[in-house]
DRENFI-969933 format. One record per residue (C-alpha): residue in one letter; x, y, z. Coordinates in steps of 0.001 Angstrom, whole numbers, plus 524288, in hexadecimal, padded with zeros to 5 digits. Each point is the difference from the previous one (the first is absolute). Example, Ala and Ser with C-alpha at 12.3 -4.5 7.8 and 13.67 -1.06 7.14 Angstrom:
# DRENFI-969933
A8300C7EE6C81E78/S8055A80D707FD6C/
END
This chain:
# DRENFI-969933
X968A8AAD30B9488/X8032B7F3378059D/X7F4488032B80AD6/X7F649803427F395/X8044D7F4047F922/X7FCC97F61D80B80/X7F267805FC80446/X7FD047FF0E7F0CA/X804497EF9B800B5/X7F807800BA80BC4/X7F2CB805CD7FAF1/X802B97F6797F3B9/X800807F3018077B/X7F384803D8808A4/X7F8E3802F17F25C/X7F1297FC3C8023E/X7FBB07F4857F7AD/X7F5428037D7F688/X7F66D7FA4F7F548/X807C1807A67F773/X80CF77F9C5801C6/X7FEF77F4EE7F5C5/X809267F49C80B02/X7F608804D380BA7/X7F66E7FE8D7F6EC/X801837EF9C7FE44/X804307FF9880F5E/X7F238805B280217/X7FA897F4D97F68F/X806647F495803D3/X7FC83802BB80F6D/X7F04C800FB7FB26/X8016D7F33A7F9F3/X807647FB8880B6D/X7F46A8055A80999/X7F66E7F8ED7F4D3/X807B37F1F580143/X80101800B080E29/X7F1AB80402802B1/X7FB707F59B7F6FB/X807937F5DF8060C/X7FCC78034D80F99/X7F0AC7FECD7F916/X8026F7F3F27FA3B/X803357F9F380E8E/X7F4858095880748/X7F5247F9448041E/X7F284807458005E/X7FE4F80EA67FF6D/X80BBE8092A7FB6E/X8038180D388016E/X8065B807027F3AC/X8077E80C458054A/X8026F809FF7F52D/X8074080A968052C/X8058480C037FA1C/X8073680C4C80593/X7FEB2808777F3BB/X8093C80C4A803BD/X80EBB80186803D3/X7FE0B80BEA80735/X7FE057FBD580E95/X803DB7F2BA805E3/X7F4E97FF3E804D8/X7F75D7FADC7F462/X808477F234800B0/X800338001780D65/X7F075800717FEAB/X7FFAD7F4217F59C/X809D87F7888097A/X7F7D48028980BC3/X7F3647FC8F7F9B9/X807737F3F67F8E4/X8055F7FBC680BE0/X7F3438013F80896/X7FA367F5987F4D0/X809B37F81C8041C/X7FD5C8009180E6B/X7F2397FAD87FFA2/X804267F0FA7FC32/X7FC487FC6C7F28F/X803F48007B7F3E7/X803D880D2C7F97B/X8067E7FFF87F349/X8060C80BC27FC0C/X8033C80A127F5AF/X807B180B4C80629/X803C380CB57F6DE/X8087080C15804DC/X8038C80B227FB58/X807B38040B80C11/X80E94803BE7FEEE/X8075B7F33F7F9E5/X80EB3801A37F984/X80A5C7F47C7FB75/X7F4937F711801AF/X7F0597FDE6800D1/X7FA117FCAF80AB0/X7F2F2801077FAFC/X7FA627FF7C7F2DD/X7FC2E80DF37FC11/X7F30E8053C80315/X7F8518040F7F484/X7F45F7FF797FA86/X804F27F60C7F74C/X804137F77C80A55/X7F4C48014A806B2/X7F7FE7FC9B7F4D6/X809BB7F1E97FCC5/X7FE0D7FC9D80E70/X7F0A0801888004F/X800777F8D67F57D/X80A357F3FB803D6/X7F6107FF5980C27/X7F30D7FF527F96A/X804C67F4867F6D8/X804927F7EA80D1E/X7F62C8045180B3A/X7F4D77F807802D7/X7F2FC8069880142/X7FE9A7FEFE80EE5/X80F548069C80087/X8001680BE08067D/X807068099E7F7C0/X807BC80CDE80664/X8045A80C457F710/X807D3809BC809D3/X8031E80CFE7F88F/X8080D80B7A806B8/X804A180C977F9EC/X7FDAE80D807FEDE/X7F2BA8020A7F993/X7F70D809ED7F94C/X7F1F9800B67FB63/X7FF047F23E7F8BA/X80DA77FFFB7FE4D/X80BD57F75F8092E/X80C63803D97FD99/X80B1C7F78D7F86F/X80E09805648050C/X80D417F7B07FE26/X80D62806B780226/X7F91780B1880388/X7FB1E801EC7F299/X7F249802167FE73/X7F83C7F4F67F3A6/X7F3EE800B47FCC8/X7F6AA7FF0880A87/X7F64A7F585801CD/X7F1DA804327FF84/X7F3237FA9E804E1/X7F9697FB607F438/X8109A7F9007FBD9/X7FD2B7F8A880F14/X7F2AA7FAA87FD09/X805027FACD7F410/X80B747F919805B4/X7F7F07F9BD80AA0/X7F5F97FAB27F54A/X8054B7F33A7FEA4/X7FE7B7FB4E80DCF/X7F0A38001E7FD7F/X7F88B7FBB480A79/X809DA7FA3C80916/X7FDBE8079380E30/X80AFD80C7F7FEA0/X8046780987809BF/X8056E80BA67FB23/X8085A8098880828/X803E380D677FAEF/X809FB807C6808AB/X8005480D487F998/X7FB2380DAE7FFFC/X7F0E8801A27FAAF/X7FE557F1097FD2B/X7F2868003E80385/X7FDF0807907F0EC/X8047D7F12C7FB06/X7F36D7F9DB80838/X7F551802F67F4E8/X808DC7F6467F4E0/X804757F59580C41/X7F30B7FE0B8067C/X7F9F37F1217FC20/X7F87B7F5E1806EC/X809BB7F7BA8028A/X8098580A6380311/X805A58060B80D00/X805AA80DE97FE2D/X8084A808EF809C1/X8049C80B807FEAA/X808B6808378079D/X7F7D580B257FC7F/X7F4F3806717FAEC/X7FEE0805A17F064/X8044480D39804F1/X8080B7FEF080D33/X80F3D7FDE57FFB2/X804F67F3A4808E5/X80BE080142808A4/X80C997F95D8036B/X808458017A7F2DD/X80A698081880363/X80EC37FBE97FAAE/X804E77F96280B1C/X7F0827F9BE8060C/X7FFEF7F3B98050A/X7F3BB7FC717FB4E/X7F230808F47FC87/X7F6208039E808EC/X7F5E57F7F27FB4B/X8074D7F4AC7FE4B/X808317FED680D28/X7F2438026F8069D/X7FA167F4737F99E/X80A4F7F6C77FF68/X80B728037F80910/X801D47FFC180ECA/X7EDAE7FE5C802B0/X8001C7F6B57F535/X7F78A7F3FB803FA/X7FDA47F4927F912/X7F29E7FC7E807D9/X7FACA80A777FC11/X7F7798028F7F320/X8043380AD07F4ED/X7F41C8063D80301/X80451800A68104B/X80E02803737FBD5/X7FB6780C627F628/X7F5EC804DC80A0C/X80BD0800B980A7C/X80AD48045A7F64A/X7F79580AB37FBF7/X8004D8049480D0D/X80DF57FFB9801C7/X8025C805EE7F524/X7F78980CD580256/X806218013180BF0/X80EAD801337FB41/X7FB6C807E97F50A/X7F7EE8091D80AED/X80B928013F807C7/X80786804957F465/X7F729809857FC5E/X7FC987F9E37F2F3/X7F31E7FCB77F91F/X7FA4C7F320803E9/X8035F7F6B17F2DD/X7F20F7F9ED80109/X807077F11A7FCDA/X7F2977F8DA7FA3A/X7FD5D7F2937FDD3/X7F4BD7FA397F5FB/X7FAE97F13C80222/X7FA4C7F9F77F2BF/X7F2D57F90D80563/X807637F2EC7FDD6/X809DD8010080864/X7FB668050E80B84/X8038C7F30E805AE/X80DEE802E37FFFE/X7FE8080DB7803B0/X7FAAC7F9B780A09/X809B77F51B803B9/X80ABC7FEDE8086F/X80B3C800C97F94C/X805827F44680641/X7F5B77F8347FA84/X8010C803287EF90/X806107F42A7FEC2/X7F43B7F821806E6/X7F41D7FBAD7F9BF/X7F4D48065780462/X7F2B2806D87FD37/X800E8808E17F429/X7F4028058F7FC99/X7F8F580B6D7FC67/X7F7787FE5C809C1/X802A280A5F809BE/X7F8288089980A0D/X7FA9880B507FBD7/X809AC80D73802F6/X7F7C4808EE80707/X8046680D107F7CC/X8008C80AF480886/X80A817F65080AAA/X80897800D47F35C/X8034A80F388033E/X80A5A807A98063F/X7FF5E80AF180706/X80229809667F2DE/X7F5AF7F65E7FB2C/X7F6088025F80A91/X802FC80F577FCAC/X7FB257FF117F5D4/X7F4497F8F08016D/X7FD0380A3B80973/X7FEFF809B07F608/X7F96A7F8D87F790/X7F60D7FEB0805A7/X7FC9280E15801C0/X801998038A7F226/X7F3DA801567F76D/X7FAE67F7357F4B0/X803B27FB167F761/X80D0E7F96D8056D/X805F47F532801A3/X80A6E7F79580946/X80A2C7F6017FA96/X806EA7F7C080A31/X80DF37F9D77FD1B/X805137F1DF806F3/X80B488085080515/X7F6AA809248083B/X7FEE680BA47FA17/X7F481807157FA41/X7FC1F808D97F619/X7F3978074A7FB23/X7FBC6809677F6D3/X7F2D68094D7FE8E/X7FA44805337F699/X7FF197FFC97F1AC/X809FC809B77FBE6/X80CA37FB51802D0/X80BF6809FF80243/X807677F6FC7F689/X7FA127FFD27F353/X805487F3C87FCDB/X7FA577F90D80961/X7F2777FA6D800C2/X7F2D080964801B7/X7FA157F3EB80790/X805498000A80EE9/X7FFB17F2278011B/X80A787FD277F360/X8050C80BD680451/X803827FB3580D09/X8045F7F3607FC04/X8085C806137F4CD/X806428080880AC0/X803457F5CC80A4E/X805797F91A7F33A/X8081580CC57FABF/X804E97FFB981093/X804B77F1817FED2/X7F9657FA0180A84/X7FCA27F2077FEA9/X7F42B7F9A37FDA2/X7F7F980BAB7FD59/X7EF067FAEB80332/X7F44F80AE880055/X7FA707FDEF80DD4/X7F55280CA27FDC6/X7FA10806EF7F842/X7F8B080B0480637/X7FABA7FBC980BEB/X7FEB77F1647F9E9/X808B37F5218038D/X8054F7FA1A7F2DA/X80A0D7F66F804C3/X801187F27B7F9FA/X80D9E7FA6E808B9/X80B647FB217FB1F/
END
């Protein structure tokens, strides 16, 4: 009895905060208006460009959704300007927060706390990880499952910060399915996979995820571009998930037309003034594919009329033929038909590039 009676003290003092606890509750408060004072503040003595870090690890399931928010935080850090930071977790926290609880509340106030302080030139970072579904991140505390986020609940919450240059990082199974309500001009958007593949890495006891230990952990490089460091992180990534015998994630990454300067900028140099224009060389389409891309090109091009080929920014392609389509909810034309499928995949930045044996392509 006296055995049953201490393991039951035990399990009572490591109780997992939650939302639902009313005390955790106005911790999780006061430490986002604590993150809000302090970030305003380290502004208010920053000279020039700023980077506004808002980072979230939305699930209490594996450690390694914080870990992924720290090591993306702390990689801000490293590259010498100013980063002012909102930091939510929902990772294991008892007696007392840590971290202000990761909701889509939370995320929503802190959006919104930046976008009434950043400047128009600030560079603003949203880093998301979690479990995920089609359009849907999961929201976990205390290993209790809440409501989940969706896509169309994200868009909304990044509304506010208008036209200000954003990067937007989502760490979670099928993330490319958010792409379609994300994508904007002025907009950079990664994810750690396509509409319909699962990412890796999110087991209880992970350090980090796949995706985001390849992109910002032991290669990470700060001369090197976001476009340079997703090209080689992609790599990596296949690899480990070849070894393993899993399906390659397909991690995409969609540049809005106005920011393809700082897709294309060394990281060390966001704080720097430089060129920023839309004025970029042309992309010369058919580079942008991968092998699986090249595939299917290769068929393509033996099928009969009328078709048509749809190229995505993250190298993949996808056609359709004819005008009777297996899926009768899908287009009769192959061209919308094509494009509505490389959407319904996820892939990013979905352009026409044929149509028959016509070259259609207009760049990005």
């Amino acid at each position: 009895m006296l055995s049953v009676l201490l393991a039951t003290i035990a399990l009572i003092g490591c109780a997992e905060l939650s939302p639902s606890d009313p005390d955790a509750q106005k911790q999780s408060t006061a430490l986002q208006q604590q993150q809000d004072a302090q970030a305003v503040q380290a502004a208010t003595q920053a000279t020039g460009r700023r980077v506004w870090f808002a980072g979230f690890a939305m699930n209490s399931t594996s450690t390694a959704f914080e870990n992924d928010m720290e090591l993306v935080s702390r990689r801000l850090s490293e590259l010498g300007g100013p980063v002012l930071k909102y930091e939510d977790s929902d990772g294991r926290q008892t007696d007392k927060l840590r971290f202000p609880f990761a909701t889509p509340a939370t995320l929503a106030e802190a959006v919104q706390q930046i976008s009434s302080h950043a400047g128009p030139d600030d560079i603003v970072v949203v880093f998301i990880s979690t479990h995920g579904n089609r359009k849907i991140l999961s929201v976990n505390v205390a290993h209790q499952e809440f409501k989940p986020m969706t896509a169309t609940q994200l868009s909304a919450a990044l509304a506010p910060l208008g036209n200000r240059p954003t990067i937007v990082i989502l760490a979670a199974c099928f993330s490319g399915s958010f792409l379609p309500e994300l994508q904007g001009e002025r907009r950079i958007v990664i994810t750690s996979a396509s509409g319909e593949r699962a990412s890796f890495g999110c087991q209880p006891d992970s350090r980090n995820t796949f995706f985001t230990e390849e992109l910002f952990a032991e290669n990470f490089d700060s001369s090197k571009s976001l476009s340079q460091m997703m090209a080689e992180a992609k790599v990596r990534v296949a690899r480990r998930e070849h070894a393993l015998k899993f399906r390659n994630s397909e991690p995409q990454m969609s540049v809005g037309r106005k920011l393809r300067w700082l897709a294309e900028r060394p990281l060390k140099d966001w704080f720097q003034a430089g060129k920023e224009t839309t004025d970029v060389p042309p992309v010369a389409p058919l580079s942008l594919l991968g092998d699986a891309g090249k595939t299917a090109y290769h068929a393509y091009q033996s099928k009969p009329f009328p078709r048509a080929f749809v190229i995505s920014s993250g190298g993949a392609g996808q056609y359709a033929v004819g005008t009777t389509p297996h899926d009768a909810s899908l287009p009769s034309d192959p061209a919308a038909r094509a494009l509505a499928l490389c959407n319904r995949r996820g892939l990013a930045d979905c352009r026409l590039y044929a149509v028959d044996d016509r070259v259609v392509w207009t760049g990005y």
